[in-house]
py3Dmol code that shows the C-alpha trace and the ligand (Angstrom):
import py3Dmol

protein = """\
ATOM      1  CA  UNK A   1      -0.237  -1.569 -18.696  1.00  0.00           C
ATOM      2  CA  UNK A   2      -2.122   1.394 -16.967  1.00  0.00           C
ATOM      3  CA  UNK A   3      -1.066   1.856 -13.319  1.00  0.00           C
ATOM      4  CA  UNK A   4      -3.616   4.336 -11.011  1.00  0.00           C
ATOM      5  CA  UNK A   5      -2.040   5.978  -8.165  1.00  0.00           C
ATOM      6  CA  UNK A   6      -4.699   7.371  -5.628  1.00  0.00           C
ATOM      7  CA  UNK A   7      -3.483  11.094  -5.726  1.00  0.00           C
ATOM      8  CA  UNK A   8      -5.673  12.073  -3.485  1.00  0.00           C
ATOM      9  CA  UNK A   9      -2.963  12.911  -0.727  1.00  0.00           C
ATOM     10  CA  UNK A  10       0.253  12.272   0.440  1.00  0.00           C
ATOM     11  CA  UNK A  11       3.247  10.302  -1.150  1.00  0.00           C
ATOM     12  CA  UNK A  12       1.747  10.619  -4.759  1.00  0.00           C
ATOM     13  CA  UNK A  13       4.686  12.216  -7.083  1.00  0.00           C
ATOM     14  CA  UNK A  14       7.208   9.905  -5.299  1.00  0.00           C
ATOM     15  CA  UNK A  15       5.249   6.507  -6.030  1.00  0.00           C
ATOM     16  CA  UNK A  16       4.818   7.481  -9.595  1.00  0.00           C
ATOM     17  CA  UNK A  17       8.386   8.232 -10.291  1.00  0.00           C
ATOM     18  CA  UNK A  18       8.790   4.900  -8.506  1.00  0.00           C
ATOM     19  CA  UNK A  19       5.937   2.977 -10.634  1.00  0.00           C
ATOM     20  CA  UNK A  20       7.397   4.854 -13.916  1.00  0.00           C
ATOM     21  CA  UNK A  21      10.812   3.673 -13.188  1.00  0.00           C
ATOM     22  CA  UNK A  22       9.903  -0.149 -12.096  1.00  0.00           C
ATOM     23  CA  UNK A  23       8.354   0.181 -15.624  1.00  0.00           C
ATOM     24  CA  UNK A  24      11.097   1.166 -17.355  1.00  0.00           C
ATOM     25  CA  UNK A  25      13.456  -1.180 -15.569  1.00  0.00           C
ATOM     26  CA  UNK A  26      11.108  -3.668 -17.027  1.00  0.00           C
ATOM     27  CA  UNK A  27      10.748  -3.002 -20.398  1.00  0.00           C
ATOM     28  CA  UNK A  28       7.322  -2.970 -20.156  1.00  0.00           C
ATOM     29  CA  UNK A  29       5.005   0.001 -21.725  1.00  0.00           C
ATOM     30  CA  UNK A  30       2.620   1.935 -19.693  1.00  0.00           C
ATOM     31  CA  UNK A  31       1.544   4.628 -18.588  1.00  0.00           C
ATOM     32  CA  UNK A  32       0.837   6.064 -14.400  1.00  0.00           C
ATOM     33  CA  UNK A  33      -1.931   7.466 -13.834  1.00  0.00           C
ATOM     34  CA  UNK A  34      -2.633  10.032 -10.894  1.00  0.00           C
ATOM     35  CA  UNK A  35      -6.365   9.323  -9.788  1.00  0.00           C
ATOM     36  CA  UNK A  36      -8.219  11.728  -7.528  1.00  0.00           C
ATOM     37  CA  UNK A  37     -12.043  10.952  -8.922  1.00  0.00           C
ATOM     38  CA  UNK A  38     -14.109   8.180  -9.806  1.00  0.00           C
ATOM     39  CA  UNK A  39     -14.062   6.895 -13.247  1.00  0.00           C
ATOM     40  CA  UNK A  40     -10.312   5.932 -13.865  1.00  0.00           C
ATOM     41  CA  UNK A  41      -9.589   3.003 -11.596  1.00  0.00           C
ATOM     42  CA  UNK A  42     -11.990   0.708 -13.792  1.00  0.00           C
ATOM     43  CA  UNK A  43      -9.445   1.359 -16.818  1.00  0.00           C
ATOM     44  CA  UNK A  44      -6.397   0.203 -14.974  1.00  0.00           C
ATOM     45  CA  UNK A  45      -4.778  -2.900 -14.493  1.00  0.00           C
ATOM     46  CA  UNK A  46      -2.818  -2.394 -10.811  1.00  0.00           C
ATOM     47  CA  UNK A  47      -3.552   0.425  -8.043  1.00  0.00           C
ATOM     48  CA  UNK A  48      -1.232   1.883  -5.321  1.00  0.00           C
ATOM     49  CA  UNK A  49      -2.569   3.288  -2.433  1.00  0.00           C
ATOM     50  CA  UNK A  50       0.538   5.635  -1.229  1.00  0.00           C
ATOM     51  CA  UNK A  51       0.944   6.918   2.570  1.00  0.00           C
ATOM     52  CA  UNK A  52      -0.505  10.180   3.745  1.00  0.00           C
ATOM     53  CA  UNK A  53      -2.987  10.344   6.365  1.00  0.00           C
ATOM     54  CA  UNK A  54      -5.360   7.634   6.621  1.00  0.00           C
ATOM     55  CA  UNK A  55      -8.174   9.493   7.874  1.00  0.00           C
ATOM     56  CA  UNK A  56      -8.069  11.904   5.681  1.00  0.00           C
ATOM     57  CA  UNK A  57      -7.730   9.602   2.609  1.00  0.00           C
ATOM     58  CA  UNK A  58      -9.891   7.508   3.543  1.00  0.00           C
ATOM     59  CA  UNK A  59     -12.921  10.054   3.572  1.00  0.00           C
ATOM     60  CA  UNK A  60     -11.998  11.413   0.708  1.00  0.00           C
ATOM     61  CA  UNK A  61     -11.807   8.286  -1.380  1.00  0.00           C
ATOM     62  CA  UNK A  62     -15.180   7.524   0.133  1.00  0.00           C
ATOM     63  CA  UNK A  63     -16.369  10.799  -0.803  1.00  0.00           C
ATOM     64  CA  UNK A  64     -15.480  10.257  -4.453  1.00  0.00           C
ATOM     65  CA  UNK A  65     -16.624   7.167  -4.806  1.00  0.00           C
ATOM     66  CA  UNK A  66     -13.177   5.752  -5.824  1.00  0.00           C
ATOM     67  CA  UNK A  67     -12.943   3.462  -1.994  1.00  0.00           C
ATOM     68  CA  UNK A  68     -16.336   1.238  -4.164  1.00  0.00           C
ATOM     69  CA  UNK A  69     -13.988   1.406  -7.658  1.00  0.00           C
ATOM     70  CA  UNK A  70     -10.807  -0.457  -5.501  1.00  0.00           C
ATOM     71  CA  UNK A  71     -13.246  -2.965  -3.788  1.00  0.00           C
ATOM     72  CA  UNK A  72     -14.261  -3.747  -7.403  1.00  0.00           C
ATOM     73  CA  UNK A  73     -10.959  -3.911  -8.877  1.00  0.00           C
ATOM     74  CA  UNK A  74     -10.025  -6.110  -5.891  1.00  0.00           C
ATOM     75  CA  UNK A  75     -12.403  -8.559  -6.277  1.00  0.00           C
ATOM     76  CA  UNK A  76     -11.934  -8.648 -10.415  1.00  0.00           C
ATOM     77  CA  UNK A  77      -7.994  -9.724  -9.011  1.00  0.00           C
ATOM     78  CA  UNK A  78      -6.233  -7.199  -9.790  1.00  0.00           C
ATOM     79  CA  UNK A  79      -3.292  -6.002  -7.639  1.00  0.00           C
ATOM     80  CA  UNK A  80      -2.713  -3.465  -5.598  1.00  0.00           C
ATOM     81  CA  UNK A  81      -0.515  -2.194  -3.396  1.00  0.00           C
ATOM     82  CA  UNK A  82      -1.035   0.167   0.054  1.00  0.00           C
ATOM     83  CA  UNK A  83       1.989   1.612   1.930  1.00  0.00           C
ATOM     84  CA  UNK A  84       1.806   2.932   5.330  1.00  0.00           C
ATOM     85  CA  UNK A  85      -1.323   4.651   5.328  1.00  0.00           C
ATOM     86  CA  UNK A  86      -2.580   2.745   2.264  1.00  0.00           C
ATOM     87  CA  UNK A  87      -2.043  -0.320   4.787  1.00  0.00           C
ATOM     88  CA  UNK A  88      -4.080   1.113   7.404  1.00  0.00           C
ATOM     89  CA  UNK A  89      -6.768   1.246   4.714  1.00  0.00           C
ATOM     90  CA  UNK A  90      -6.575  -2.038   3.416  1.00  0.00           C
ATOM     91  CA  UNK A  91      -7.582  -3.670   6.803  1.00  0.00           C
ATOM     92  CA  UNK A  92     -10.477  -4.903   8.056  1.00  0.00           C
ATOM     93  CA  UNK A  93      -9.613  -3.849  11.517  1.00  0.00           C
ATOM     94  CA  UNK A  94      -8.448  -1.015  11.888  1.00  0.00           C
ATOM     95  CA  UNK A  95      -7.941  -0.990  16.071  1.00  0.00           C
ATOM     96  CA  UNK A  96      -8.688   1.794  19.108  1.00  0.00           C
ATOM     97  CA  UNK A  97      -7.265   4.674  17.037  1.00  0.00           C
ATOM     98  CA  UNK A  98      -9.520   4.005  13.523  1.00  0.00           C
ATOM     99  CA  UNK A  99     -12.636   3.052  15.864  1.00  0.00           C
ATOM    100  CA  UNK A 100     -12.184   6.646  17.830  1.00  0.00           C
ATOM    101  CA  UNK A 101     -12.327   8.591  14.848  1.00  0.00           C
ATOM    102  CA  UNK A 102     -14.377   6.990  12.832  1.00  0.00           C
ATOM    103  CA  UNK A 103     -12.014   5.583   9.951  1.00  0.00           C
ATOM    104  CA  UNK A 104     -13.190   4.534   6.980  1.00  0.00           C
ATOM    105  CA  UNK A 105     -11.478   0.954   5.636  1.00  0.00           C
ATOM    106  CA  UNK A 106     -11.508  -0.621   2.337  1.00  0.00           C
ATOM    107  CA  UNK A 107     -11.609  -3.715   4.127  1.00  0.00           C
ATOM    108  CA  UNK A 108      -9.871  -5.772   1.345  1.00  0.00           C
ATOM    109  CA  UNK A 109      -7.705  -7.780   3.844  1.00  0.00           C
ATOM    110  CA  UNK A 110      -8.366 -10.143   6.737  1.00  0.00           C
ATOM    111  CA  UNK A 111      -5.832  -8.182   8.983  1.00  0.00           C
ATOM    112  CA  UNK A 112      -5.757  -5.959  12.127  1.00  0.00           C
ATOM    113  CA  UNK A 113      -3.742  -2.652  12.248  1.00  0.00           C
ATOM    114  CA  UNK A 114      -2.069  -0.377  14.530  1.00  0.00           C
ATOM    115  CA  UNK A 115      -1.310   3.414  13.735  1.00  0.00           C
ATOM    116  CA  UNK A 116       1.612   4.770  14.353  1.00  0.00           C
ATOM    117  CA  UNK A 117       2.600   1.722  16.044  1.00  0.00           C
ATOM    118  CA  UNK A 118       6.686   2.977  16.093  1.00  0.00           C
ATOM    119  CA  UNK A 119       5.883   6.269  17.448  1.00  0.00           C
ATOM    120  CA  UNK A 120       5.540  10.244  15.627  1.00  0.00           C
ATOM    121  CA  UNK A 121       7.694  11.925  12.801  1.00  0.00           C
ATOM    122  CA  UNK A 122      10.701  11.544  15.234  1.00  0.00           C
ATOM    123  CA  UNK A 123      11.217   7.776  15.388  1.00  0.00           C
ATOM    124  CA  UNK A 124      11.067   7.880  11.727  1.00  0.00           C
ATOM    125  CA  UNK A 125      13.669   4.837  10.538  1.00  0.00           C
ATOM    126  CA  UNK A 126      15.259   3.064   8.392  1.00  0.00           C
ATOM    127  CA  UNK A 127      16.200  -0.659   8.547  1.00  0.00           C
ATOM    128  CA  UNK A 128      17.639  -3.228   6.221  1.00  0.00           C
ATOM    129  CA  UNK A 129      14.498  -5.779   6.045  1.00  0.00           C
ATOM    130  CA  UNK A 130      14.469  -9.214   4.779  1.00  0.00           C
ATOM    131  CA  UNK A 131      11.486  -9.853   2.628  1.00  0.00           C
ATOM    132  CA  UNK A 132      10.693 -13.200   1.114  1.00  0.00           C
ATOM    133  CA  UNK A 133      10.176 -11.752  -1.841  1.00  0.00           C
ATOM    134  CA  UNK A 134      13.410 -10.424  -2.594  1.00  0.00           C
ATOM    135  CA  UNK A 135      16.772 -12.132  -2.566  1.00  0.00           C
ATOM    136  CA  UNK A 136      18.953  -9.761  -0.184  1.00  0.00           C
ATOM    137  CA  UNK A 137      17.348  -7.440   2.142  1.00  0.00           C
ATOM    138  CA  UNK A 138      15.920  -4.215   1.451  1.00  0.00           C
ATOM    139  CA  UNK A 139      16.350  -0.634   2.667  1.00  0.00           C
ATOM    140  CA  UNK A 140      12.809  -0.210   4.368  1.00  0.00           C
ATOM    141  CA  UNK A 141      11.930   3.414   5.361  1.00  0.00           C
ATOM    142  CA  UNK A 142       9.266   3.451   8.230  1.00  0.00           C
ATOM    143  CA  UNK A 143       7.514   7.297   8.700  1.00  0.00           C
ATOM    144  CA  UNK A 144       4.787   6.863  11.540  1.00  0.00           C
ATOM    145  CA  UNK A 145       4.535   3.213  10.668  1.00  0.00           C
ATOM    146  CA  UNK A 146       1.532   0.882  10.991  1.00  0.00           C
ATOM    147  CA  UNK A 147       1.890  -2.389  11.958  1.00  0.00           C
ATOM    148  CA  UNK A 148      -0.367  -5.209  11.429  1.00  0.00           C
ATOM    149  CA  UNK A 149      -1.181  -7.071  14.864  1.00  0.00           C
ATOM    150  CA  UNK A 150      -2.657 -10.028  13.224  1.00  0.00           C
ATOM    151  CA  UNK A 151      -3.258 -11.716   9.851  1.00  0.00           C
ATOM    152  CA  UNK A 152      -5.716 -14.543   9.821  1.00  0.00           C
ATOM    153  CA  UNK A 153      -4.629 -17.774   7.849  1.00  0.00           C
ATOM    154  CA  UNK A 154      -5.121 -16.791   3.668  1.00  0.00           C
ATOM    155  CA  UNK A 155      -2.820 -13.843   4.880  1.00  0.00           C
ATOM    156  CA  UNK A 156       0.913 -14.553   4.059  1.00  0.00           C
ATOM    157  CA  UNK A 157       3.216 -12.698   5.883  1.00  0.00           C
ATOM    158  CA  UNK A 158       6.534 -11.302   3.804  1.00  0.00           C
ATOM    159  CA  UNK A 159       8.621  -9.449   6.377  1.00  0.00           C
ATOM    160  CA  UNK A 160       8.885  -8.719  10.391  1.00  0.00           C
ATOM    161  CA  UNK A 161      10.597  -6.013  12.705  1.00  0.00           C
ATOM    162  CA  UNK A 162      10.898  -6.320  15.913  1.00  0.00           C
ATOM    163  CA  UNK A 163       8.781  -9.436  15.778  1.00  0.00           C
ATOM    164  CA  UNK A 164       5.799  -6.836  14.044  1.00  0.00           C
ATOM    165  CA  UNK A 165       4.326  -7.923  10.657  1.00  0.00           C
ATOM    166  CA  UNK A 166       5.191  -5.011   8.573  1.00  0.00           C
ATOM    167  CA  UNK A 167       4.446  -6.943   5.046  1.00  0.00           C
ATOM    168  CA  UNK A 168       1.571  -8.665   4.381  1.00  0.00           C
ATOM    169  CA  UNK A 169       0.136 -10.371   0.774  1.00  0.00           C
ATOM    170  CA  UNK A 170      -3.368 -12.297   0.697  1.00  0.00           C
ATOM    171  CA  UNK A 171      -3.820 -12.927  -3.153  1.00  0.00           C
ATOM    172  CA  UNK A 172      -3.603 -10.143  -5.353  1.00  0.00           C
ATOM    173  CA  UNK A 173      -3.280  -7.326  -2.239  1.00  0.00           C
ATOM    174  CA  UNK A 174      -0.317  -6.296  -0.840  1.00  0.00           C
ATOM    175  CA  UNK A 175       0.609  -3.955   2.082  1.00  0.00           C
ATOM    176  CA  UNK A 176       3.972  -2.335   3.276  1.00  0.00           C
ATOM    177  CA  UNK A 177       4.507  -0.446   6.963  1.00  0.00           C
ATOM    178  CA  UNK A 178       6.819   1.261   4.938  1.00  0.00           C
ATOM    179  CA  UNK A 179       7.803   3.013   1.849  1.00  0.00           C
ATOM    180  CA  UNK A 180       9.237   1.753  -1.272  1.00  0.00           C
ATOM    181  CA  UNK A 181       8.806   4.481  -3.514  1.00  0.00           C
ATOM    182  CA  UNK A 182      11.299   6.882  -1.378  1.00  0.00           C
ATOM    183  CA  UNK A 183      14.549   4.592  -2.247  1.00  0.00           C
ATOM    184  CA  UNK A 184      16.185   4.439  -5.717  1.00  0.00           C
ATOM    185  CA  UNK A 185      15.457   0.526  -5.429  1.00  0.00           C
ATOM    186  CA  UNK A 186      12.138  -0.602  -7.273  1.00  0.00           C
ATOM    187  CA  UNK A 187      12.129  -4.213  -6.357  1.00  0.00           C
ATOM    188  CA  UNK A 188       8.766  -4.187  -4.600  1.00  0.00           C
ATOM    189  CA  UNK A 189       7.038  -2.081  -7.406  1.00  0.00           C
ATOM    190  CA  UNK A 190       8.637  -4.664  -9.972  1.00  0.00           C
ATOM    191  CA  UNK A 191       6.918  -7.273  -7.886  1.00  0.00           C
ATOM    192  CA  UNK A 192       4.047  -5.917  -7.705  1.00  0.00           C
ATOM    193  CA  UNK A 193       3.957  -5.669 -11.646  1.00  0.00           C
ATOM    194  CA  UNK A 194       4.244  -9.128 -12.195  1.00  0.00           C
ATOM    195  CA  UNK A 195       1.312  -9.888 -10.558  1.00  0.00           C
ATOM    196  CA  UNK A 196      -0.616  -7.863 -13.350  1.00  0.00           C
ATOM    197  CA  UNK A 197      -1.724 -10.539 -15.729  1.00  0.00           C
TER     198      UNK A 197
END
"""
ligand_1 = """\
10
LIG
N 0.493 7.232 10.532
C -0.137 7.683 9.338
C -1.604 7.312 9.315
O -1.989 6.309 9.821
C 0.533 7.089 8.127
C 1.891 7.672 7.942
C 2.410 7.553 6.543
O 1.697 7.139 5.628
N 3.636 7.958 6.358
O -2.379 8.036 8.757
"""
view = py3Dmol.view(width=600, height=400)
view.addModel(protein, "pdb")
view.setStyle({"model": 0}, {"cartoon": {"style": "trace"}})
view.addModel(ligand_1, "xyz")
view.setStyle({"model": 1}, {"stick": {}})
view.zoomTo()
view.show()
């Protein structure tokens, strides 16, 4: 199995310690790939989309051509996965803050966004989150967290805080407020695995 890991910016090392590790956990051979140009994304079977800044990563992945390679790789079903800012690109709507400056969105789910929707670095948090997914709750880390304000129907909704949609799955696309791949507890990524066929 061939994992790509956008590596343009942001959370990159940390989600492919946590993508190597779900791996091994798994039994399953493959290989993580760190992709910061065009070309690599059509060899892979799954891409994460880690956090950073989403204006920043999203006009860079534009600017290499690798935003057309995950609209591809979306539409030939194969998963992936945004956190935080790789959320905020996943939307279609991307609300006030993404219309003012001009953000670009990969557009690959029928959802609405809100940046930084819990505040700046300061109200950083951590919460024990129950996700339909799992079986017991999970630590969820939240850095300058995104919400999603609205998921139309298609959209299925995996976890809530504070009555805020902060998980979100429509087929093979999945996107987390928060950050899996800075805990020691590779559930999600494991999930997300499976869904490689
Ligand atoms: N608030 C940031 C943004 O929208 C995302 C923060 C993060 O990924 N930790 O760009």
């Amino acid at each position: 199995m061939k994992i790509a890991v956008v590596a343009i910016q942001g959370n990159v090392e940390e989600h492919i310690s946590a993508a190597q590790a779900a791996l091994k956990e798994m039994e399953l051979p493959g290989e993580v790939l760190p992709v910061r140009h065009s070309g690599t994304i059509p060899t892979c079977d799954a891409i994460i989309l880690p956090g950073g800044e989403s204006t920043t990563l999203g006009r860079l992945m534009a600017r290499e051509g690798i935003d057309v390679e995950i609209k591809e790789a979306a539409a030939a079903g194969k998963p992936i996965m945004g956190t935080c800012a790789g959320l905020v690109l996943l939307a279609k709507e991307g609300g006030e803050q993404a219309e003012r400056t001009g953000q670009h969105l990969l557009g690959l789910m029928d959802i609405s966004v809100d940046r930084n929707a819990f505040g700046g670095q300061r109200e950083s948090f951590e919460v024990a989150l129950e996700v339909s997914i799992l079986d017991s709750p999970y630590n969820a880390i939240f850095i300058r967290a995104p919400v999603i304000t609205s998921a139309k129907s298609g959209v299925e909704i995996l976890a809530s805080f504070n009555s805020q949609i902060v998980a979100a799955k429509q087929g093979n696309v999945i996107a987390l407020s928060f950050h899996p791949e800075l805990t020691e507890d590779f559930r999600i990524h494991r999930y997300f695995f499976e869904l490689v066929e």
